[in-house]
C-alpha positions in Angstrom: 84.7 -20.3 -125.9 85.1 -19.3 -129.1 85.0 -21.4 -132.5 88.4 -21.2 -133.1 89.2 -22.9 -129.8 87.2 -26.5 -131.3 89.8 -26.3 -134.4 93.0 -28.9 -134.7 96.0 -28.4 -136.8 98.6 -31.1 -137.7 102.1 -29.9 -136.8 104.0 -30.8 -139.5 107.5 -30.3 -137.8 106.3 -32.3 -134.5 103.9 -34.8 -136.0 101.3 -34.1 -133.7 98.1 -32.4 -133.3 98.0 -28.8 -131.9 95.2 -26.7 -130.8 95.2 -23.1 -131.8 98.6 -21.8 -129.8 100.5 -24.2 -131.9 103.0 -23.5 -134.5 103.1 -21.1 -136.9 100.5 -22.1 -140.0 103.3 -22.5 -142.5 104.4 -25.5 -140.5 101.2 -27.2 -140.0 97.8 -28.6 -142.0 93.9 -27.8 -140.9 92.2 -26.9 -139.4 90.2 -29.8 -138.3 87.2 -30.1 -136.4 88.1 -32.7 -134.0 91.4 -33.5 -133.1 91.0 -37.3 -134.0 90.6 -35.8 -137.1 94.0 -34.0 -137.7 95.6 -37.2 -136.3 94.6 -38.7 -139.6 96.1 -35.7 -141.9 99.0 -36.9 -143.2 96.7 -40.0 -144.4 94.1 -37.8 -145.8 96.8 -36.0 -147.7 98.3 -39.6 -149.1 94.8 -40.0 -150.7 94.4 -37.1 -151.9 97.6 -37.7 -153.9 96.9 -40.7 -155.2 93.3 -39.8 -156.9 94.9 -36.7 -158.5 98.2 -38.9 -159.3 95.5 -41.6 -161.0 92.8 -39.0 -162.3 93.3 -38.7 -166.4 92.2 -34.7 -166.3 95.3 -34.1 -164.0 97.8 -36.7 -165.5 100.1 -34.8 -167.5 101.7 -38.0 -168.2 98.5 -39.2 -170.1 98.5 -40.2 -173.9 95.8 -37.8 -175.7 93.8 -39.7 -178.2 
């Protein structure tokens, strides 16, 4: 067994978790280590969001002093 066969991806077009024979990498995010793990991308990805949305070197939106 090789590494690659322990790696998850999150199908983006099915909303669900594939091993490596899934869809086509363009259409999917990981991979993931566990697939408990990729079932959680889509939240992981909402966080992500929302410190870069919140964090003041990013915020293009920001008022320079």
């Amino acid at each position: 067994m090789s590494d690659s066969d322990d790696e998850y991806w999150f199908c983006l077009t099915h909303h669900t978790v594939e091993g490596r024979d899934g869809c086509k990498n363009a259409d999917r995010l990981g991979p993931y280590a566990t697939a408990e793990e990729a079932s959680h991308a889509l939240e992981k990805v909402a966080e992500r969001n929302e410190e870069w949305d919140n964090d003041p070197k990013w915020n293009d939106d920001a008022v320079e002093d």
